[in-house]
C-alpha positions in Angstrom: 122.2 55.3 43.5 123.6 55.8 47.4 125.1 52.9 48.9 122.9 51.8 52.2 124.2 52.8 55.2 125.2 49.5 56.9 127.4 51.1 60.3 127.0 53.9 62.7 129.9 55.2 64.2 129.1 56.5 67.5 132.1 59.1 69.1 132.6 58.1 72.5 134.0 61.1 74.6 136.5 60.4 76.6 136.4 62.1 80.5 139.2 64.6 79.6 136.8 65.9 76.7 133.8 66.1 79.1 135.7 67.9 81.7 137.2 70.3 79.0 133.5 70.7 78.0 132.4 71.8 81.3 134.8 73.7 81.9 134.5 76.1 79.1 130.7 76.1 79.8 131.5 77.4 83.0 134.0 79.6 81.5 131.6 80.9 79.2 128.8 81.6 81.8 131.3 83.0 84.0 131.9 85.4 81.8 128.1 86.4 80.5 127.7 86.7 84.2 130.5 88.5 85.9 128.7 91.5 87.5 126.3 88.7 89.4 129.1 86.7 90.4 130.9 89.6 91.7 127.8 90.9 94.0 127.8 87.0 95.1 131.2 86.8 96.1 131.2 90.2 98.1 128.2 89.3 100.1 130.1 86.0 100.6 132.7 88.4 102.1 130.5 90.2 103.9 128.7 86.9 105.8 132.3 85.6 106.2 133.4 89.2 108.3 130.4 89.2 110.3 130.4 85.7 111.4 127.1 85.5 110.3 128.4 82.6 107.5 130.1 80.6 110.3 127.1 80.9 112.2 124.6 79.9 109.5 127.4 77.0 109.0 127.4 75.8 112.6 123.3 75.9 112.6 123.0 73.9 109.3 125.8 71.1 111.1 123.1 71.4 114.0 120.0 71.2 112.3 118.7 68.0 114.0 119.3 69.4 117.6 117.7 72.9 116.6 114.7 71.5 115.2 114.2 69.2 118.4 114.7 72.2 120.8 112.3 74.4 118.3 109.7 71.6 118.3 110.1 71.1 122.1 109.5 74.7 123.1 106.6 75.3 120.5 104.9 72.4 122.5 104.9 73.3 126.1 101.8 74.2 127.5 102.2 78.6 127.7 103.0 78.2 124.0 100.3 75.9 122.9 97.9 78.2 125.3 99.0 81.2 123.2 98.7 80.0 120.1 94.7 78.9 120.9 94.1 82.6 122.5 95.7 84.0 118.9 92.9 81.7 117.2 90.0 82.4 119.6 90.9 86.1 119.5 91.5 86.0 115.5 88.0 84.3 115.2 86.4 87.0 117.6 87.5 90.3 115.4 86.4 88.5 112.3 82.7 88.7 113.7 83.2 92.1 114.9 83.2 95.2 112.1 86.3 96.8 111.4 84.8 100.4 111.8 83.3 99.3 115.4 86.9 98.3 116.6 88.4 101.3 115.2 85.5 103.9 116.6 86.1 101.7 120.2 89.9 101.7 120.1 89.9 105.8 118.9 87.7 106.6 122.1 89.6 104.2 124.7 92.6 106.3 123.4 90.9 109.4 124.0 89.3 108.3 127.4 93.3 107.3 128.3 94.2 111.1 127.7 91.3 112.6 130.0 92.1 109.6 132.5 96.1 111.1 132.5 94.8 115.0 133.2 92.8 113.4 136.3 96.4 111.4 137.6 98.5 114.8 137.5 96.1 116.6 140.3 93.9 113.6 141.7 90.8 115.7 143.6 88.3 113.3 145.5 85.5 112.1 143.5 82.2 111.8 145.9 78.9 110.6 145.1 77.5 113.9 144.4 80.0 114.4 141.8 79.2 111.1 140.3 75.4 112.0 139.3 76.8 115.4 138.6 78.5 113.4 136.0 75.7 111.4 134.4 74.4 114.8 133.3 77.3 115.2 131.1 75.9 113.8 127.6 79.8 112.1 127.4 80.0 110.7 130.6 76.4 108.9 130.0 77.2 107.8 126.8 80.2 105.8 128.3 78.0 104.6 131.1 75.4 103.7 129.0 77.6 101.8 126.3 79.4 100.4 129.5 75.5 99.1 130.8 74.8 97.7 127.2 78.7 96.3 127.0 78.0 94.2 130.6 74.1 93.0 129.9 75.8 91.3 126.2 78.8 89.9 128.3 76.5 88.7 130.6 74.1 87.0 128.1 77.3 85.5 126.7 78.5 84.1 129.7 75.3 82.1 130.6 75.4 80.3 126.9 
């Protein structure tokens, strides 16, 4: 029969050993991962040439101050004013059907060009050619839409 195991030795490492451990575990990776370290080390260079490391240095030594300045300018009043127009606006065209806005934004393109024509040779509109141009089925469509556009704005505004 085996004799009962009465003692455990325990092998202490000493700190030269763990160091030489470490050491050729980083040896080791280094060398399964040379081509990596390689495209590190040259962007490295790269951020170092264009002062663009220095910089990033000199902002992470300033964090504290940047973040007060960032904070302080994100809560002035044109800021926070922009920010709630971004939200009421966002809200708006989420009601409003993507085709519509697209259909809208295609003719005030359109209307933009004609309205350029008319600036290069300017002739004087009078009121005869106004009603003229309620005869012309494009003309009275915008009207018409405009009519339509005013009467909902108008029922909006007295809610």
């Amino acid at each position: 029969m085996a004799k009962p195991i009465r003692a455990i030795k325990k092998t202490i490492r000493t700190e030269e050993e763990k160091k030489k451990e470490s050491l050729d575990q980083l040896a080791s990776e280094l060398a399964d991962h040379d081509a990596a370290l390689k495209k590190t080390l040259e962007l490295v260079r790269e951020l170092h040439d264009s002062g663009i490391l220095e910089a990033a240095h000199a902002m992470l030594k300033a964090k504290t101050d940047i973040a007060k300045i960032a904070v302080e300018q994100a809560t002035r009043k044109p800021v926070t004013n922009m920010i709630h127009h971004v939200m009421g606006a966002a809200g708006v065209m989420a009601e409003i059907e993507p085709e519509l806005t697209k259909k809208l934004l295609t003719s005030v393109a359109a209307g933009m060009e004609e309205a350029k024509d008319h600036l290069s040779s300017p002739p004087k509109v009078g009121l005869l050619d106004l009603l003229k141009a309620m005869n012309d089925p494009d003309v009275n469509r915008a009207v018409g839409f405009g009519i339509r556009f005013l009467k909902g704005m108008g029922k909006g505004l007295k809610e």
